[in-house]
C-alpha positions in Angstrom: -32.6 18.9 -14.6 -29.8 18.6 -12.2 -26.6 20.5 -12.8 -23.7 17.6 -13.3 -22.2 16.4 -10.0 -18.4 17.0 -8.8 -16.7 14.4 -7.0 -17.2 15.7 -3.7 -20.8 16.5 -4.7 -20.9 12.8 -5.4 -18.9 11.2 -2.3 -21.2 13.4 -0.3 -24.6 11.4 -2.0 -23.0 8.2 -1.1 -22.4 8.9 2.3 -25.8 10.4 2.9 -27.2 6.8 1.5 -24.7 4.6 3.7 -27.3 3.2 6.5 -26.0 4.0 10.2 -24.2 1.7 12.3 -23.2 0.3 8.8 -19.1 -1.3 8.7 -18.0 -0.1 5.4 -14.4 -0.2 3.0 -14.0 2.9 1.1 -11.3 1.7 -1.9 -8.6 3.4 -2.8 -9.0 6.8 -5.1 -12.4 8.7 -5.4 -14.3 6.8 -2.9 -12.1 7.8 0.0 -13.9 11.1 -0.3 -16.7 9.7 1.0 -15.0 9.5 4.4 -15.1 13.7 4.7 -19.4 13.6 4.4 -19.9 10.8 7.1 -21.6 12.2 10.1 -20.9 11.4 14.0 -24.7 11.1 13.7 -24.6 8.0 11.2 -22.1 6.0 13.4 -20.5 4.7 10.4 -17.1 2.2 11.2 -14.8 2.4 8.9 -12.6 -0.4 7.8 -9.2 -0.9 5.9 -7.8 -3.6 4.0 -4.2 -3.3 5.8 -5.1 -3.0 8.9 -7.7 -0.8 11.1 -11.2 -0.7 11.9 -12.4 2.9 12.8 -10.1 4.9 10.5 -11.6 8.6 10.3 -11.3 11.3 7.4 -7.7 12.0 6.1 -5.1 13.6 8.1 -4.0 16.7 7.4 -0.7 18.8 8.7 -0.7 18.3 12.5 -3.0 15.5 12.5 -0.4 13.6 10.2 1.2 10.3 11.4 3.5 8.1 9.3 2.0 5.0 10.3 -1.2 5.5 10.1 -2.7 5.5 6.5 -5.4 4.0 4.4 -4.4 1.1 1.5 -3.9 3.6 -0.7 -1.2 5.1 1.7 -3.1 8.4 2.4 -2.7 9.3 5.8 -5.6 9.3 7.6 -7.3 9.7 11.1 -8.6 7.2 14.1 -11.9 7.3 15.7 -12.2 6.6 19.5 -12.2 3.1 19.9 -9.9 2.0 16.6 -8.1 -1.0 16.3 -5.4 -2.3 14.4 -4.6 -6.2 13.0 -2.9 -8.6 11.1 -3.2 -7.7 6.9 -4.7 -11.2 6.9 -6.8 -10.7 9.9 -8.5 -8.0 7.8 -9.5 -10.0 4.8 -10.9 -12.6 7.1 -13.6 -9.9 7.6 -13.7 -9.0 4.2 -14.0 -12.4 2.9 -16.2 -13.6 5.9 -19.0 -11.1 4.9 -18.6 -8.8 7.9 -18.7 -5.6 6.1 -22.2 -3.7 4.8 -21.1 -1.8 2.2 -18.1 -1.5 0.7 -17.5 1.6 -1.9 -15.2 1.0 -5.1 -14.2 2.7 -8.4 -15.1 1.0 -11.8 -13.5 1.0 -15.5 -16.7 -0.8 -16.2 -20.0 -2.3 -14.8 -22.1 -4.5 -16.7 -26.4 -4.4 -16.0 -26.5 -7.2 -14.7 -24.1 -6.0 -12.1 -20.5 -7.5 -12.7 -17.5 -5.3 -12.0 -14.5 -4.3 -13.6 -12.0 -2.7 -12.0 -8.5 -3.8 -11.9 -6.8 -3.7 -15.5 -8.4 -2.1 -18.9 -6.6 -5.6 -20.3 -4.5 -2.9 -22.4 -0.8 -4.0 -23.4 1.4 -2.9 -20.5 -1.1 -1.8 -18.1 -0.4 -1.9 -14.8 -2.8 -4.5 -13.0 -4.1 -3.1 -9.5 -6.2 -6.0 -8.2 -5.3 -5.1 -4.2 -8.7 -6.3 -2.2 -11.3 -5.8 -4.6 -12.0 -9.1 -5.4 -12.3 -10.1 -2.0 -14.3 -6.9 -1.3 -16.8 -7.7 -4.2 -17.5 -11.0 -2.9 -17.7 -10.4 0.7 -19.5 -6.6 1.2 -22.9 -7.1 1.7 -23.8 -4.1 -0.7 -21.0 -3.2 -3.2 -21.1 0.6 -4.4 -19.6 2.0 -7.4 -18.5 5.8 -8.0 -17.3 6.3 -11.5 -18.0 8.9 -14.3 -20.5 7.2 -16.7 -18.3 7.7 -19.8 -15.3 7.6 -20.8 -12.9 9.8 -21.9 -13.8 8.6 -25.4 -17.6 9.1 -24.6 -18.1 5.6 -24.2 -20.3 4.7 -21.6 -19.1 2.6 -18.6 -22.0 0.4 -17.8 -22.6 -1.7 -20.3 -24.2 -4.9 -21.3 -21.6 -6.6 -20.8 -18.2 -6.7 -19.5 -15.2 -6.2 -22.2 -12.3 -5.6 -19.3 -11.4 -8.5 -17.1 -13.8 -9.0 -14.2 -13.4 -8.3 -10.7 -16.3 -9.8 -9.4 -20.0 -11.0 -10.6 -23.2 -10.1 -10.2 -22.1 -8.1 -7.2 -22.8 -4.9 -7.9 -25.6 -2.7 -6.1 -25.6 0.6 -6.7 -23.6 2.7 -9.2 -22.6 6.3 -8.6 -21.9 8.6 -11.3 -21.5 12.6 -12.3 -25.1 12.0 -14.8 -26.5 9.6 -12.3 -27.8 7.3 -9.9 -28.0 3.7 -11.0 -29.5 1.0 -9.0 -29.3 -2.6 -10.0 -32.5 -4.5 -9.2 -32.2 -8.4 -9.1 -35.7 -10.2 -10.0 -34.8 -14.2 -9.7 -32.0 -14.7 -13.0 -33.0 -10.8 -14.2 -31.3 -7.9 -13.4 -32.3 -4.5 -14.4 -30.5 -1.1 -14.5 -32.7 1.4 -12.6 -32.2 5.5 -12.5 -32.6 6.8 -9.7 -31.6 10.4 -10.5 -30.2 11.8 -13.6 -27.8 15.2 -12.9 -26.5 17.3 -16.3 -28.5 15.4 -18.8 -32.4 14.5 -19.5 -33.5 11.1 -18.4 -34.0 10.2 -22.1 -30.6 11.7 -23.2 -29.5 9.2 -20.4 -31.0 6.2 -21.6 -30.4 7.4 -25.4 -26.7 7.3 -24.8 -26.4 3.9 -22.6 -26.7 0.9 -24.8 -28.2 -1.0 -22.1 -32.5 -1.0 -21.4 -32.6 1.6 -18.0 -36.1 2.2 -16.2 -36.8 5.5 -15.0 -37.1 5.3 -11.8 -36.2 9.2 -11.0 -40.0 10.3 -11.3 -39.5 12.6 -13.5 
């Protein structure tokens, strides 16, 4: 068994499985880590939602600049070549289906791959819908790094949604610290597939879940 992944442990996975020469959002929170594990080698592009296309890992002491950050206003770096555009330039390519991949955090994911990720619905909660919708429709492959329970033990994907969506069916791949979930679309059918389990047994895995998972982790 796996020992439990971290969340650089787990930004690093994802950016080992994000196909070269790929254009890809990283949203705002954990998946921005997965900007410090892409290699020169993979020729990854990195795009923001306000504004730049080639942004590189995040900027730190000398290499800060006050104008040039991520949407979540980290500061961050440029590749050679990097451009900068109009806020609604930038959703034209998000919405026009321009980017492969496009990497987001998740309250909740459903099997057959809808997203939740903007409000819990909870009385006074602070909604933080920025691009995701747009990014949920319009990325070609839409990854999800989350922790697969909650802090209640709870377990955030789920057969179906109970937090307002984000986006339907959309879904691809979710990213956790107990595993690797991919979601395989057969005609109407989806199905939640393992990939790799980390900290707990396969069938602890699927024991816990109340969704059916396939083991697809050969083990």
């Amino acid at each position: 068994m796996n020992d439990v992944l971290d969340r650089d442990q787990l930004a690093r996975l994802v950016a080992a499985d994000i196909a070269p020469g790929s254009y890809v959002n990283l949203g705002i929170g954990q998946p921005t880590k997965v900007s410090d594990h892409l290699t020169d080698e993979q020729g990854v592009t990195l795009h923001t939602e306000n504004g730049m296309l080639g942004m590189g890992p995040a900027a730190a002491e000398d290499e800060i600049d006050g104008d040039l950050i991520n949407a979540g206003k980290i500061p961050v770096t440029e590749q050679a070549g990097a451009s900068y555009f109009h806020h609604a330039d930038s959703f034209a390519m998000m919405r026009g289906g321009h980017l492969d991949v496009c990497v987001l955090g998740a309250f909740q994911v459903s099997a057959a791959g809808d997203l939740a990720n903007w409000s819990t619905g909870a009385p006074g909660a602070i909604p933080a819908v920025g691009g995701a919708m747009d990014l949920a429709i319009g990325a070609k492959d839409v990854f999800v790094m989350m922790s697969l329970f909650a802090k209640d033990g709870s377990p955030k994907i789920v057969p179906e949604l109970s937090y307002p969506a984000t986006g339907l069916g959309c879904v691809t791949r979710v990213y956790t610290d107990h595993g690797v979930f991919l979601i395989q679309r057969e005609g109407e059918e989806s199905h939640v597939v393992l990939r790799e389990a980390y900290g707990l047994s396969v069938a602890e895995i699927q024991e816990r879940l109340e969704v059916s998972v396939v083991d697809g982790s050969g083990s």
